[in-house]
C-alpha positions, 0 to 999 in steps of 0.5 A, spaced: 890 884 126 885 890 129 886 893 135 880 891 140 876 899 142 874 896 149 877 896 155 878 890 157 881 889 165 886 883 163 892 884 158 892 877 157 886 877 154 888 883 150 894 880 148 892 873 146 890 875 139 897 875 138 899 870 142 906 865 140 909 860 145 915 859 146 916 852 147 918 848 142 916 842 141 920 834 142 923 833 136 920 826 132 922 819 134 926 816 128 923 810 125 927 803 126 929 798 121 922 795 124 917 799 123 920 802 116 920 795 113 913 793 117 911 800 114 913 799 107 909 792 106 904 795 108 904 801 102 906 796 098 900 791 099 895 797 099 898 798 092 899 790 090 890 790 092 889 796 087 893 794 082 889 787 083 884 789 083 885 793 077 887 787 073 881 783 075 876 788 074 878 791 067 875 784 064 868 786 067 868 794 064 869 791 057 863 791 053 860 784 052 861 782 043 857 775 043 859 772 037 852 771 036 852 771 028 857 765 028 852 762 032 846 762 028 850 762 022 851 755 023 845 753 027 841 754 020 847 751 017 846 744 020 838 744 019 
């Protein structure tokens, strides 16, 4: 940090570019059963969606083949 040229009438204010509290915050509740459980469905329904939704979908991104050829080969043929 660089060191401030002028004088400032308060020494917190120059001190509080290298400010660090001293108070620790709570330590983090731990998750019951309840919510690891509800937790986890949740995951596993969000990446069930995806996975559905993948499966679903890979059809609709193939390209279309017509069998266009077998078509009009038996059309001529039966005239």
């Amino acid at each position: 940090m660089f060191r401030r040229s002028e004088p400032v009438p308060f020494a917190f204010v120059a001190e509080a570019d290298r400010f660090r509290s001293n108070v620790t915050p709570p330590p983090r509740e731990r998750l019951g059963t309840a919510q690891m459980a509800a937790r986890s469905l949740v995951g596993l329904t969000v990446v069930a969606g995806l996975v559905g939704s993948l499966l679903f979908g890979l059809p609709a991104l193939q390209p279309h083949q017509a069998p266009a050829k077998s078509q009009q080969s038996q059309a001529s043929e039966g005239r």
